[in-house]
C-alpha positions as CSV (number, residue, x, y, z in Angstrom):
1,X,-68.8,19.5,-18.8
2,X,-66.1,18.9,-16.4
3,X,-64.5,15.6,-17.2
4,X,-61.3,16.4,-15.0
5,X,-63.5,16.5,-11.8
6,X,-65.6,13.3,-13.1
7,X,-62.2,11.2,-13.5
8,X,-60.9,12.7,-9.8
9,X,-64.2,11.4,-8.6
10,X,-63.7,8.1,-9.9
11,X,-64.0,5.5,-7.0
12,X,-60.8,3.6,-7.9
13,X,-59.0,7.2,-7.5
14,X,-57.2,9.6,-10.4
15,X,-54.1,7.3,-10.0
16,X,-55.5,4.2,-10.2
17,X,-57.8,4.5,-12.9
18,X,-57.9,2.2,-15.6
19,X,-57.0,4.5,-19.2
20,X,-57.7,1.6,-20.9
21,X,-61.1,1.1,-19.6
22,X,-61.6,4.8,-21.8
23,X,-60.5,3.7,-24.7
24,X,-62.5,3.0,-27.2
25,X,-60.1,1.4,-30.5
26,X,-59.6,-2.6,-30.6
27,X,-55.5,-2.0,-29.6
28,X,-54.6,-1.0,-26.5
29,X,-54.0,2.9,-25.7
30,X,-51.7,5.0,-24.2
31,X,-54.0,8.2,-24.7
32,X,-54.0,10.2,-21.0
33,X,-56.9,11.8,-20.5
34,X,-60.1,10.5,-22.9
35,X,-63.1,11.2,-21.9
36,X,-65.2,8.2,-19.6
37,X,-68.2,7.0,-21.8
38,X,-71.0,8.6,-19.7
39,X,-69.2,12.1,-21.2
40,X,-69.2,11.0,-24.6
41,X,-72.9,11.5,-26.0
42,X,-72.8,15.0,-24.4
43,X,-70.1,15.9,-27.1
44,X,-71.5,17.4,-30.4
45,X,-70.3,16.1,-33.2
46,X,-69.9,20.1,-35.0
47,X,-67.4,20.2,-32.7
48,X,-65.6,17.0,-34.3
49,X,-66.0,18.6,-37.5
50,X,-64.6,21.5,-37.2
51,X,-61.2,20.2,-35.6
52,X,-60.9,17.4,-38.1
53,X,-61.1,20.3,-41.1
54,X,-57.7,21.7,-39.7
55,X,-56.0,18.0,-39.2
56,X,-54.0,17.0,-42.2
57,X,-52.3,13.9,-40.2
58,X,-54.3,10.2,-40.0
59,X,-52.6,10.0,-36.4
60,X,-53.4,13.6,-35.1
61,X,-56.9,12.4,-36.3
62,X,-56.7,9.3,-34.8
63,X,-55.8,11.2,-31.4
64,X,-58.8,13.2,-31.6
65,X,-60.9,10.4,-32.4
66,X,-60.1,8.8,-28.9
67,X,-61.5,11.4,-27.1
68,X,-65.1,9.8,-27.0
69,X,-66.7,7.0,-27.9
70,X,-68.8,8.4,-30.2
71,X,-66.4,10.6,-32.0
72,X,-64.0,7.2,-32.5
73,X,-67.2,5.0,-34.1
74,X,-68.5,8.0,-36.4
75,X,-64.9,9.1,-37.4
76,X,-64.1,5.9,-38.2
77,X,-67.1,5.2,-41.0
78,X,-67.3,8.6,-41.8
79,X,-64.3,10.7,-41.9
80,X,-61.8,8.9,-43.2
81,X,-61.2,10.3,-47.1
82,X,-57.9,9.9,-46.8
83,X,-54.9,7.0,-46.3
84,X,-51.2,7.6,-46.5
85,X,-48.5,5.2,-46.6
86,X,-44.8,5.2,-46.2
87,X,-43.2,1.5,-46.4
88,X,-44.1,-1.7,-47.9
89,X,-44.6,-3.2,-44.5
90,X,-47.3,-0.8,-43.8
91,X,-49.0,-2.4,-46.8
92,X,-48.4,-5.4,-46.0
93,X,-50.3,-5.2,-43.5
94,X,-53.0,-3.2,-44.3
95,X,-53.6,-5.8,-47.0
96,X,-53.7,-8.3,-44.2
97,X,-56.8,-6.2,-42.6
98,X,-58.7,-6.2,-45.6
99,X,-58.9,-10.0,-45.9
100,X,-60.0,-10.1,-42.3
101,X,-61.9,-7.0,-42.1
102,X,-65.2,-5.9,-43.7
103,X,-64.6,-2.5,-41.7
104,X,-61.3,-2.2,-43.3
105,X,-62.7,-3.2,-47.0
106,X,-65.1,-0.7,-46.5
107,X,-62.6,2.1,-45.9
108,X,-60.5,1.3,-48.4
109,X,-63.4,1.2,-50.8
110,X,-64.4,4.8,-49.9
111,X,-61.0,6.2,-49.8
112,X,-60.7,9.7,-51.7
113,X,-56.8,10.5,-51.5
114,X,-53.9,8.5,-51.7
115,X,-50.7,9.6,-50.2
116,X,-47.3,8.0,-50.8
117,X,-44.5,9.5,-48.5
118,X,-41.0,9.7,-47.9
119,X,-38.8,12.1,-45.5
120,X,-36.1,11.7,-42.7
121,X,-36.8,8.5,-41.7
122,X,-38.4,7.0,-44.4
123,X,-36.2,6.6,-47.9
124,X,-37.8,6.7,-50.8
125,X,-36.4,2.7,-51.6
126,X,-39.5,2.2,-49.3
127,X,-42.1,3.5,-50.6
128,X,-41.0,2.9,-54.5
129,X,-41.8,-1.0,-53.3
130,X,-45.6,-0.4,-52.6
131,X,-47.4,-2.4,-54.5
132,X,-49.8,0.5,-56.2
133,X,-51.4,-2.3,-58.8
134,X,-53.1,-3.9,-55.9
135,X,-54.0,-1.0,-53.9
136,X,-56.2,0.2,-57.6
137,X,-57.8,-2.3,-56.9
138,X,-59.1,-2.2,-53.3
139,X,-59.4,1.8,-53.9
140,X,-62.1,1.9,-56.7
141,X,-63.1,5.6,-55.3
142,X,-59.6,7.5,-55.3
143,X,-59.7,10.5,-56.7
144,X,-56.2,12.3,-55.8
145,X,-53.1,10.8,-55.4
146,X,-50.1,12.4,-53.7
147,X,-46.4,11.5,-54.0
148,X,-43.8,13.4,-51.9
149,X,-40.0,13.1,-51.6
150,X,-37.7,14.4,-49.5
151,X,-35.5,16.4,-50.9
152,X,-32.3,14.7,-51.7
153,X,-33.3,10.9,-51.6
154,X,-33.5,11.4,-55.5
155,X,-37.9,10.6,-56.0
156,X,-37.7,7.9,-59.2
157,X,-34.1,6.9,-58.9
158,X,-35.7,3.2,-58.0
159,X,-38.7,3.8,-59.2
160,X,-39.5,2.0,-62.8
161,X,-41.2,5.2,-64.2
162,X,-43.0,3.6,-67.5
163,X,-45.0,0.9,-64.8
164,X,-45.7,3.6,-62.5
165,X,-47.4,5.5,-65.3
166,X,-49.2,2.5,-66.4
167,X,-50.3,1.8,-62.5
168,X,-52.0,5.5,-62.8
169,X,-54.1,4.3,-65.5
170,X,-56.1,1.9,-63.1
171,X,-57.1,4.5,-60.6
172,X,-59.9,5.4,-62.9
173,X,-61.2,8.4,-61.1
174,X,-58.0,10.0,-60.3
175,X,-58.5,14.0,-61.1
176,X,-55.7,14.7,-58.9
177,X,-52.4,14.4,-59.2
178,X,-49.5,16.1,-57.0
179,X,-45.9,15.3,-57.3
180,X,-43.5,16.9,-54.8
181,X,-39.6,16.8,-54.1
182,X,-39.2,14.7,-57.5
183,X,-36.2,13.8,-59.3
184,X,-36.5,12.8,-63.1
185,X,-34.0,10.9,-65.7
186,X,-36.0,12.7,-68.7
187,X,-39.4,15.0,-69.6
188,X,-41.0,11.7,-71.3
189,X,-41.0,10.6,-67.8
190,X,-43.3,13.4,-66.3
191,X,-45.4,13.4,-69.3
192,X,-45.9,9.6,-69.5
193,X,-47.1,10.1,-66.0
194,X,-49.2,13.1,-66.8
195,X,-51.0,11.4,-69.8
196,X,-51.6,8.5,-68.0
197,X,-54.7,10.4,-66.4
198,X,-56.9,11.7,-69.0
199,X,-59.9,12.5,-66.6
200,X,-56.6,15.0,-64.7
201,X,-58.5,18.0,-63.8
202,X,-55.8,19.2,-61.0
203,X,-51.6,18.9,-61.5
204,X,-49.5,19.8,-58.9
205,X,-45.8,20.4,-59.4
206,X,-43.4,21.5,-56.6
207,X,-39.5,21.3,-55.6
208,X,-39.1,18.4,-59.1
209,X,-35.3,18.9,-61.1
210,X,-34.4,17.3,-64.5
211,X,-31.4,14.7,-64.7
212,X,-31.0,14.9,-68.8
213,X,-32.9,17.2,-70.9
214,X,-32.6,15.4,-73.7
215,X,-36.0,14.3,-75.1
216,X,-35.8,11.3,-78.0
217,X,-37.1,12.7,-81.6
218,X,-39.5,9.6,-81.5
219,X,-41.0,10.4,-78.4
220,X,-40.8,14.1,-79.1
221,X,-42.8,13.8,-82.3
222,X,-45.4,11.0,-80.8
223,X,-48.5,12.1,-79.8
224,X,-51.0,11.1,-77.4
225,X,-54.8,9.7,-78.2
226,X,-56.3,11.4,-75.1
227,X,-54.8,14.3,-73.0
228,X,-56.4,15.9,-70.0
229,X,-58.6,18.8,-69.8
230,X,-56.9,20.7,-66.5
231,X,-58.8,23.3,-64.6
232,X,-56.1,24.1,-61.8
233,X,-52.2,24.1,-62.2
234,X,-49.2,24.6,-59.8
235,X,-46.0,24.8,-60.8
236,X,-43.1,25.8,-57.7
237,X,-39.7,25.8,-57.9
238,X,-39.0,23.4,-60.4
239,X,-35.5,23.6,-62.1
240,X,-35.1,25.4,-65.6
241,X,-34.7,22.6,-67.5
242,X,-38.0,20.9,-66.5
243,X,-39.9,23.8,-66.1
244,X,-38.6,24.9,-70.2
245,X,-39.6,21.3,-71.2
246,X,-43.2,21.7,-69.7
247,X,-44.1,24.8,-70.5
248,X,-43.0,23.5,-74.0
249,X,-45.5,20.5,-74.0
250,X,-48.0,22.3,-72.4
251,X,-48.1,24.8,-74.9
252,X,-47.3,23.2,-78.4
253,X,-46.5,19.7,-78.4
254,X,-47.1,16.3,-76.5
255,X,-49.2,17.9,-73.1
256,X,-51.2,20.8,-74.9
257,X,-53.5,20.3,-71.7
258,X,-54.3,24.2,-70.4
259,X,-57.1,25.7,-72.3
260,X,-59.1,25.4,-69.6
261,X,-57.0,26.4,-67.0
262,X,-58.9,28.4,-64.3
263,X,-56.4,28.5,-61.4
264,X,-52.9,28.6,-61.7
265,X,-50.1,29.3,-58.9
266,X,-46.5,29.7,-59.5
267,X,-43.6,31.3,-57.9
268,X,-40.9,32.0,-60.5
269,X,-41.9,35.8,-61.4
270,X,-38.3,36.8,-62.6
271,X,-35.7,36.2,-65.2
272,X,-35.9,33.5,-67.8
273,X,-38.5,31.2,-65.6
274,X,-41.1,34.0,-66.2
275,X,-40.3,34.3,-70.1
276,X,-41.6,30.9,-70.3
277,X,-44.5,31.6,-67.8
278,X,-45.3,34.4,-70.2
279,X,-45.8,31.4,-72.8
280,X,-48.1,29.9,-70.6
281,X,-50.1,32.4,-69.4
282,X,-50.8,33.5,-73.4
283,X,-52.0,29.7,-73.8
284,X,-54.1,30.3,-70.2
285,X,-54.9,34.1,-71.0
286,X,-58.4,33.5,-71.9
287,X,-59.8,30.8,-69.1
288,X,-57.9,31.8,-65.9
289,X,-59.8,33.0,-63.2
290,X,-57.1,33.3,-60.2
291,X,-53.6,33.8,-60.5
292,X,-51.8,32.4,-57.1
293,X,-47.9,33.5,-55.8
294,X,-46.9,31.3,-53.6
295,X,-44.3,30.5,-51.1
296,X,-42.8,33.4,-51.5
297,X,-41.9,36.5,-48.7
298,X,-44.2,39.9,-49.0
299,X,-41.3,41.8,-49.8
300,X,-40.0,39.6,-52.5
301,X,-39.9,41.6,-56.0
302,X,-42.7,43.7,-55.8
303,X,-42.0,45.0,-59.1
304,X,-42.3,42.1,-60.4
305,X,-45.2,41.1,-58.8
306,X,-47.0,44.0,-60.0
307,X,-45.6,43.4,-63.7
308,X,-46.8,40.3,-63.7
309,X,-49.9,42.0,-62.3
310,X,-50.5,44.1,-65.4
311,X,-49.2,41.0,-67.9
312,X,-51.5,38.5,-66.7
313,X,-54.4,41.0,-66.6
314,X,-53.6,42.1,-69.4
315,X,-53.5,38.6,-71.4
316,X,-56.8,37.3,-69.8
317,X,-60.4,38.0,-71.1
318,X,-61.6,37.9,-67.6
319,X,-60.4,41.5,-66.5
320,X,-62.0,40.6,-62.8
321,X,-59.1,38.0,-62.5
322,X,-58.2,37.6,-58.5
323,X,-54.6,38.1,-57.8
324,X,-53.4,36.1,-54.5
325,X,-49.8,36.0,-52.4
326,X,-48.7,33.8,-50.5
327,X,-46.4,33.7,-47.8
328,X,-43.5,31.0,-47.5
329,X,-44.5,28.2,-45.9
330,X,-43.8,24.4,-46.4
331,X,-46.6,22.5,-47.9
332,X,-46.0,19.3,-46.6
């Protein structure tokens, strides 16, 4: 295929052609150089498939969507498992679309993963205002939900915890559940939240601190009618306070959720944060199946690494447990 040469050829000439006349979305574009429609059905759709597997951005999708007509209509019912939101006015109107559009109500219906954002230019005051009761509803399917912070702009500081917990409850197929960059007033906050999904099968825990450690004796002793069943955990940089507290519940008391724990990744490997990983890894011992290192340099601790080589090993039944490291890297 040479598309340049087919758009130089074109009779209007390459700078007069009409981009718009290429583009293939209901708005209007300022994509430079899709492909003209008598180029799009020569483009196998493989090909769309394996650059969408490495896209984790809805606009970098979006982008490669535009390149053909057939790519944008296929893409578009097809290969759209995910939707992520950062402000209330993107909700707004979204909402607005769905009472329009049955193409709209059918993506939201089919929507796998959930994302809830904030960073730079987006504070978390934001996205704390999205209306998550409604979205439930229009998103039957949703099976992961993702909330990230930025670090600093203090996650639940505006954020009515107990309702948020109770909004969980309504995504009835949620298995996934990642909170990153998170702030937290107590530990009967995070497990509220963790509770609130008893079909959980994945948690994921990164870059979250604790405001006040203290837990009320009521809500220490209370405990729950259903808990979750997990079969992958990841727990990075959390601070000592949280980390002590859920390791605690995970173990003995509220959140006794990790029999069944195949997967786990962590990066604390040193000091007192791996005492208490000890803990958990005695609880995991007999289930886990990979033990994951991540975000952390080669060179970091080796020692340790291999210590907690020979520990884990050594507290699992399976002795064929895989034993992964991962570089530093941001996640996000």
């Amino acid at each position: 295929m040479k598309p340049l040469q087919e758009i130089l050829d074109h009779p209007c000439g390459s700078g007069d052609v009409d981009w718009d006349a290429y583009y293939f979305a209901p708005n209007p574009s300022h994509i430079l150089f899709p492909l003209p429609p008598s180029l799009s059905i020569r483009v196998p759709f493989d090909v769309l498939t394996h650059v969408i597997a490495f896209l984790d951005s809805e606009a970098d999708r979006s982008t490669v969507a535009l390149v053909c007509k057939d790519w944008y209509r296929w893409l578009g019912h097809h290969r759209y498992p995910d939707l992520c939101i950062r402000s209330r006015e993107t909700v707004n109107a979204l909402l607005g679309l769905y009472l329009r559009s049955e193409r709209v109500q059918r993506r939201l219906k089919h929507t796998k993963t959930l994302k809830c954002e904030s960073g730079r230019d987006v504070k978390w005051r934001q996205v704390a205002g999205i209306p998550l009761q409604v979205l439930a509803t229009y998103m039957p399917a949703v099976r992961r939900f993702v909330f990230r912070g930025y670090a600093g702009d203090g996650l639940w500081s505006e954020m009515h915890v107990p309702g948020f917990a109770k909004v969980l409850r309504s995504f009835r197929s949620l298995h996934n559940l990642e909170l990153s960059g998170f702030l937290l007033d107590n530990f009967y906050q995070l497990a509220r939240i963790i509770l609130a999904c008893p079909s959980l099968e994945t948690l994921i825990l990164r870059d979250g601190e604790l405001i006040n450690s203290y837990l009320p004796r009521a809500l220490a002793e209370a405990r729950p009618t259903r808990i979750p069943h997990l079969r992958r955990l990841e727990l990075c940089h959390l601070e000592l306070d949280l980390l002590s507290e859920l390791v605690d519940s995970l173990v003995e008391r509220r959140v006794a959720c990790c029999d069944n724990v195949t997967d786990l990744t962590i990066t604390e490997i040193a000091g007192v944060a791996a005492e208490l990983l000890t803990r958990l890894l005695r609880v995991i011992g007999p289930s886990l199946q990979r033990l994951t290192l991540a975000r952390m340099p080669w060179t970091r601790n080796l020692q340790a690494y291999h210590s907690l080589e020979a520990s884990t090993l050594s507290l699992a039944w399976n002795t064929s447990i895989q034993l992964s490291r991962h570089r530093a890297r941001d996640d996000r």
